[in-house]
N, C-alpha and C positions, 0 to 999 in steps of 0.2 A: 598394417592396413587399418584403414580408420573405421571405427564402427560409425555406422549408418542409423538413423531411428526412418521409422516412418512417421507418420502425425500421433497413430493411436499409439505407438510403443513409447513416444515424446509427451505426451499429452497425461501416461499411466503414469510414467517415470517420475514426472514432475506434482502428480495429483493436482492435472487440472483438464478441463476440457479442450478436445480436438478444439472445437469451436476458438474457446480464448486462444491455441497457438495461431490460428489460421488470422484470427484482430491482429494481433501484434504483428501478423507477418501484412495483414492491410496496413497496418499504420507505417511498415518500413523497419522497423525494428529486427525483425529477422528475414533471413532472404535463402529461403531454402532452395537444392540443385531436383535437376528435375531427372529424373529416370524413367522416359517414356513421359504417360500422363499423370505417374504419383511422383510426390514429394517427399523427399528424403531430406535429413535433416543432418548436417554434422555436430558433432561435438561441441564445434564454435558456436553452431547454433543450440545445443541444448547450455554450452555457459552463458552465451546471452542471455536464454530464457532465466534462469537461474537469476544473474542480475536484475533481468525486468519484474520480475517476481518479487523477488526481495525490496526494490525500488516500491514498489506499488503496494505492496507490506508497510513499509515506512511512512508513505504518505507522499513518495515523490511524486509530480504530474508526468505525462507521457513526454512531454515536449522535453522536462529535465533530462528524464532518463534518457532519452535520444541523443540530447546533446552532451551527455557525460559519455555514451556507447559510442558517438561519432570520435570521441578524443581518444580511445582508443586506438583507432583508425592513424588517425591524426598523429599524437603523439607516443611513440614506440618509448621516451622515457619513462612515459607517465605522471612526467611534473606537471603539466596541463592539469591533467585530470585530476591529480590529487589536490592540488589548488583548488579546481571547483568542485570536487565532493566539500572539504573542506569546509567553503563557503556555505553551500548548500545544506550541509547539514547541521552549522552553526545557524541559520534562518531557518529550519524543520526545527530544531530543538525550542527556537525566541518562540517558534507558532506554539509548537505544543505548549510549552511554560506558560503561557498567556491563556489559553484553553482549556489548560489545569486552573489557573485561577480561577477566571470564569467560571467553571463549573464547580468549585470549593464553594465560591462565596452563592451560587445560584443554589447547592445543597445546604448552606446557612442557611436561607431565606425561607426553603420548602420545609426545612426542620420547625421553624422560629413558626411558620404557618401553620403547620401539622400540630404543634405544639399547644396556639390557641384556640384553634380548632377542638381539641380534645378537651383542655379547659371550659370552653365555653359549652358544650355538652355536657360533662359532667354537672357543671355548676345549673345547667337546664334539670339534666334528673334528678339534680338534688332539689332544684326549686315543686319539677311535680311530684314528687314524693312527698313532700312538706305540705301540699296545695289539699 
């Protein structure tokens, strides 16, 4: 028999809030069975979440991840899908690499500023000292 979560035992499991499962099951991404008027969650649905988690860890957007969880679906080989992780994660890595730049040469510039900054004080207290 399959275990069942309910939202709070899904929500603990995964350390995040009921509220964030309840989004992702707005946006479509998960699609919980109903038992009366609570929601119960399978397996499949606490791996998706796992995926969406980890997805949204990385920096992928909602709309990726939906279309990498729809291939799933889709392709039972999973050549699909590995093809566009693939893809997707060689374009996540060009972003970050380009963002690590950026922010290298922006921590040059703040050092090089901090730098004259501190010169140019001291070279003040030396002048009122000497005054």
């Amino acid at each position: 028999m399959e275990k069942i979560y309910s939202v709070t035992e899904l929500a603990r499991d995964l350390g995040v809030t009921p509220r964030t499962i309840r989004f992702y099951e707005d946006q479509g991404l998960i699609s919980p069975q109903r038992a009366g008027n609570t929601r119960v969650y399978s397996y499949r649905d606490r791996a998706r979440m796992i995926l969406i988690l980890r997805g949204k860890r990385l920096g992928f957007t909602l709309r990726d991840i939906k279309e990498f969880l729809d291939l799933y679906v889709v392709d039972t080989t999973q050549v699909e899908q590995l093809q566009l992780l693939s893809i997707k994660v060689k374009s996540r890595i060009d972003l970050l690499e380009d963002q690590r730049r950026a922010v290298e040469q922006t921590l040059m510039e703040l050092r090089d500023i901090e730098q004259m900054t501190s010169d140019a004080l001291a070279a003040k207290q030396r002048q009122s000292r000497t005054a």
